[in-house]
N, C-alpha and C positions, 0 to 999 in steps of 0.2 A: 559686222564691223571687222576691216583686218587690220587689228590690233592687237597688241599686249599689253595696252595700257590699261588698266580699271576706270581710269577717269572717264575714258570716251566712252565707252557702256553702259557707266550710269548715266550719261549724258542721253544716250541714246535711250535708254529706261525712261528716264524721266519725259521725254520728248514722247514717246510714245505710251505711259500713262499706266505701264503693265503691269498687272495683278500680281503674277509673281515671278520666280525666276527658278531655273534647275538646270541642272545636267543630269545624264542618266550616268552617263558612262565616261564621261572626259575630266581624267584626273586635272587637267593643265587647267583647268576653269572651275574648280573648288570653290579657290581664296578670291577669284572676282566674283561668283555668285554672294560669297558673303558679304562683300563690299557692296554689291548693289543691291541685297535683302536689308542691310543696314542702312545705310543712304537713303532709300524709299520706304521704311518700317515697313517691311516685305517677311515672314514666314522663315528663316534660315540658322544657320549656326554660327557661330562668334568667330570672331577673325581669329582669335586663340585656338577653338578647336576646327577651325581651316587650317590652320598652319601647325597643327600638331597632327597633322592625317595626311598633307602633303610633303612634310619634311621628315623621312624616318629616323633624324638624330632627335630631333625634339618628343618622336613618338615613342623610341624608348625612352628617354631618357622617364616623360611623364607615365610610362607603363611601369618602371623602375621605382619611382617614387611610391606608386600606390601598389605596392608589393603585386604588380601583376605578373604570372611567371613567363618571360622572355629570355632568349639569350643574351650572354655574357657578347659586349660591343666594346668597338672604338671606333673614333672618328678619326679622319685624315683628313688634310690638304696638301700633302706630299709623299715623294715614294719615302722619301728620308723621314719624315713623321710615321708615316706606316711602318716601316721597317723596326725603328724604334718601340713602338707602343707592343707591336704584335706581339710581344713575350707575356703579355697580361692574358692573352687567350690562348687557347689548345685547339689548334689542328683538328680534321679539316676546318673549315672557315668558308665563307660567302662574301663575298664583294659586291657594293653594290652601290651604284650614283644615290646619295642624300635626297635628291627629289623628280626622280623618274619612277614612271611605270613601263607593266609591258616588257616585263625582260631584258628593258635596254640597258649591256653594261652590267649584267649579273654572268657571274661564274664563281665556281667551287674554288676553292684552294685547299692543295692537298698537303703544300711547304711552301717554304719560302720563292722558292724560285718562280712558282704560280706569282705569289704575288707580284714580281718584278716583272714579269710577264703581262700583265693583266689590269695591274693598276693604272698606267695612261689614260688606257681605253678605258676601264669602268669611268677616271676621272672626266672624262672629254664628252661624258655623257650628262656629266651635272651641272646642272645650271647656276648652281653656286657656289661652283669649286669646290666642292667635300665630298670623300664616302664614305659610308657605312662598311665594316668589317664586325662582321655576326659571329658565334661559333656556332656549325652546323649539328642542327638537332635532328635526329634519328626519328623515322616515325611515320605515321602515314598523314599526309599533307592535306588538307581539307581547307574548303571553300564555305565560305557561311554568308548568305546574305538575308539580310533584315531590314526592317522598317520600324523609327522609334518617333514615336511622339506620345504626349499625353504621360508624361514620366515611364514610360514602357518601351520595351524591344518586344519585337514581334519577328521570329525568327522564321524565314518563309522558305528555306532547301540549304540543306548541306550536302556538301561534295566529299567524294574523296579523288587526289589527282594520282594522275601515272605523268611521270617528267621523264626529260631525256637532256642529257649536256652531251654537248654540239663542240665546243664546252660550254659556251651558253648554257643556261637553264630553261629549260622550256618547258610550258605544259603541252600533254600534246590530247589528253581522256580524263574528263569529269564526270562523273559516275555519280547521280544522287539515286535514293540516301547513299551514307557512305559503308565503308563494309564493319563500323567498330559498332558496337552493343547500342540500344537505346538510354544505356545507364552513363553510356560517356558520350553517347549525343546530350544528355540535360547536363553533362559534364562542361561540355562546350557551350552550350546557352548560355550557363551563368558566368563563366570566361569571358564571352561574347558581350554580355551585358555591362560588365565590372568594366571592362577595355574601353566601351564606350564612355561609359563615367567619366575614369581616369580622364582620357582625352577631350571630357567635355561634350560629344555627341548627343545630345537631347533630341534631336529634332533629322529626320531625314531617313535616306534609303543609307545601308552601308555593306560593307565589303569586306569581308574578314578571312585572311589566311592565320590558319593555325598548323600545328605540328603536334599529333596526337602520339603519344609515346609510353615510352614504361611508368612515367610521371605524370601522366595527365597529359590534358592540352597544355602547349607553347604558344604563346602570340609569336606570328611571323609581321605581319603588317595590318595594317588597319586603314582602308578609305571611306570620306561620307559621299561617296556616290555607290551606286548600283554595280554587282557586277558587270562585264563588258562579255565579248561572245556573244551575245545575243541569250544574257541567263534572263533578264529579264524580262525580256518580249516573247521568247519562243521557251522556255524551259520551263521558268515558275512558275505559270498558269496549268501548265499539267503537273505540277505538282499541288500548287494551291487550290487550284479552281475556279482561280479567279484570273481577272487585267490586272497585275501588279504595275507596270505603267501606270493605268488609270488610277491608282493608287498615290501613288509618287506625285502623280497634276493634283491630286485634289488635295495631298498635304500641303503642296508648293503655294494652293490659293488660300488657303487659310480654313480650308473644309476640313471634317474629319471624314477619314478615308473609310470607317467602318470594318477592320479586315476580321473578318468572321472565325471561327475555330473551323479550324480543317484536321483530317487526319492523310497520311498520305496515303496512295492508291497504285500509285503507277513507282515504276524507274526508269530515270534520263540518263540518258551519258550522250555527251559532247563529245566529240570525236574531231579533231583537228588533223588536216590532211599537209602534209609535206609532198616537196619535190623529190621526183624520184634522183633525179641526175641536177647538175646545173646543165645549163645549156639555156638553147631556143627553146619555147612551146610552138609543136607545129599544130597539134589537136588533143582532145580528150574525149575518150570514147567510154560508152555503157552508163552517161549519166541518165537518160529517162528510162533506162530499164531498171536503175538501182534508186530513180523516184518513188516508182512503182513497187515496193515492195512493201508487205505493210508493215505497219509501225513505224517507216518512215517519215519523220515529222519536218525534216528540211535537210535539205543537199544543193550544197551554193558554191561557187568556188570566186575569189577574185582577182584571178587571171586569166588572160585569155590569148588565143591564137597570136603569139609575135613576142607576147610579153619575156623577158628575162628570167629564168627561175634561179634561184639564189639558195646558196647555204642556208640552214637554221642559225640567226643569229639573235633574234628578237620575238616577240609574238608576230608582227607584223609579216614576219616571212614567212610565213603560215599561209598554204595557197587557199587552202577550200576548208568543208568541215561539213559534217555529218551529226545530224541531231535526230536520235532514235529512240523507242519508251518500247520496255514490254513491263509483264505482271513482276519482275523479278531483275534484279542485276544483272543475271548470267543471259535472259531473255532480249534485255536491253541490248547488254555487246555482243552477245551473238547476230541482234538485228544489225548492227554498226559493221561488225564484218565484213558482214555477208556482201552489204551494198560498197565498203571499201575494195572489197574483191573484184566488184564487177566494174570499180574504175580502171580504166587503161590510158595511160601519156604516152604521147608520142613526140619525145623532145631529140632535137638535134645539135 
């Protein structure tokens, strides 16, 4: 269906009779998966916590309530509202569209002038006129994704990210496990678990940024879908051991998905590939020799001969990506490297 209406989806559900419904990875389609798990008594989460995981004012505000630890926020609908509030928070700061993903319309602020700088554009990215102004927490940034049903979270890979502002914010290397202790990874579980609470999460795959720091974990965001990247199709399974997909289908139909105790074995890191210049792409050379290397688990890019290459301004601008596993962290990025090394562009 191309649409943005929920009505015509359930319409379309109901006409074709379907067992159940999901997204893996598309924030934008959350709050109509739950309208049409509702609508047809389909396997899903409440329109309340859909819409407390797609709107980040709603999801502190409800992380806030249930003393979850978050940064200090304000919301805006203007530069003149922004300008005004910002005296309630301390320098740097984060700007960021109320209900996008993906990078779009996030950057740092370092003063005032950032903001006036910056706020159009973060705003012109929101779908409901507002953004988010966070204070920036210090720390090493991690990825947690999970799977809850049956009154339980089932935590299946954390990350730790290496970012880079463009001035965007971008990730560009997810690294599981991450590099902090196993005593502040069960530190982030039970973070992870409480968060979902708060927002009402019972049921589904989710997505958790955190900010691990001299005070614990920070919640940064919270979604009920799957990571994106491809963490769930190509990453989780060499860490879990198992199809986390097929996991995901079979909560969606009202099965229990059975995820077994695992311990971990291997290390992933993601590796996301930039443009070297803008310009034309005219080729790209040494991708099947840096196939061929082992412990290379995938090397894709999605640009090709002709295409445009573009600044870092989003994740989306992100040309290719590199998904590598050895016994160890240092094993992992060194495979990641090696095969980044042997990429060559030739842009005009």
């Amino acid at each position: 269906a191309k649409t943005k209406d929920p009505s015509e989806y359930v319409e379309i559900a109901k006409k074709y009779k379907i067992n159940g419904v999901m997204t893996v990875s598309v924030e934008s389609l959350v709050n109509t998966i739950s309208i049409i798990a509702i609508e047809l008594g389909l396997p899903g989460i409440s329109r309340e916590a859909a819409a407390n995981t797609t709107n980040k004012i709603l999801m502190k505000k409800a992380l806030k309530k249930h003393n979850i630890p978050c940064g200090n926020f304000i919301s805006a609908k203007s530069n003149e509202e922004a300008m005004d509030r910002i005296k309630e928070l301390v320098f740097p700061l984060v700007i960021k569209p109320a209900d996008r993903a993906g990078s779009r319309g996030v950057f740092k602020l370092n003063n005032k002038d950032d903001l006036a700088r910056f706020f159009n554009i973060s705003l012109d990215e929101s779908r409901s006129g507002e953004v988010i102004i966070e204070e920036f927490v210090e720390g090493i940034e991690s990825t947690i994704d999970s799977i809850t049903y049956g009154k339980k979270t089932y935590v299946l890979g954390i990350s730790d990210k290496e970012k880079i502002e463009t001035p965007n914010i971008i990730a560009m290397d997810l690294t599981f496990p991450p590099r902090y202790s196993k005593t502040m990874q069960n530190k982030v579980k039970e973070v992870v678990t409480a968060s979902l609470d708060a927002l009402g999460v019972g049921f589904g795959p989710s997505h958790i940024e955190v900010i691990v720091g001299d005070k614990g974990p920070v919640v940064i965001e919270i979604a009920a879908r799957a990571g994106g990247g491809l963490i769930p199709s190509d990453i989780l399974p060499h860490l879990c051991g198992f199809n986390v997909v097929e996991k995901y289908i079979k909560l969606a139909l009202g099965e229990n998905p059975q995820i077994p105790s695992f311990e971990l074995e291997n290390s992933v890191v993601l590796r996301f590939l930039r443009a070297p210049s803008e310009g034309i792409l005219q080729s790209i050379s040494g991708i099947k020799e840096a196939r061929k290397i082992k412990n290379i688990l995938k090397l894709d890019f999605i640009v090709k001969k002709g295409d445009a290459l573009k600044p870092l301004r989003e994740d989306n601008d992100r040309i290719g990506f590199v998904i590598a596993k050895g016994r160890d962290r240092q094993e992992a990025q060194a495979v990641a490297d090696r095969a980044e090394e042997m990429i060559k562009f030739n842009v005009s």
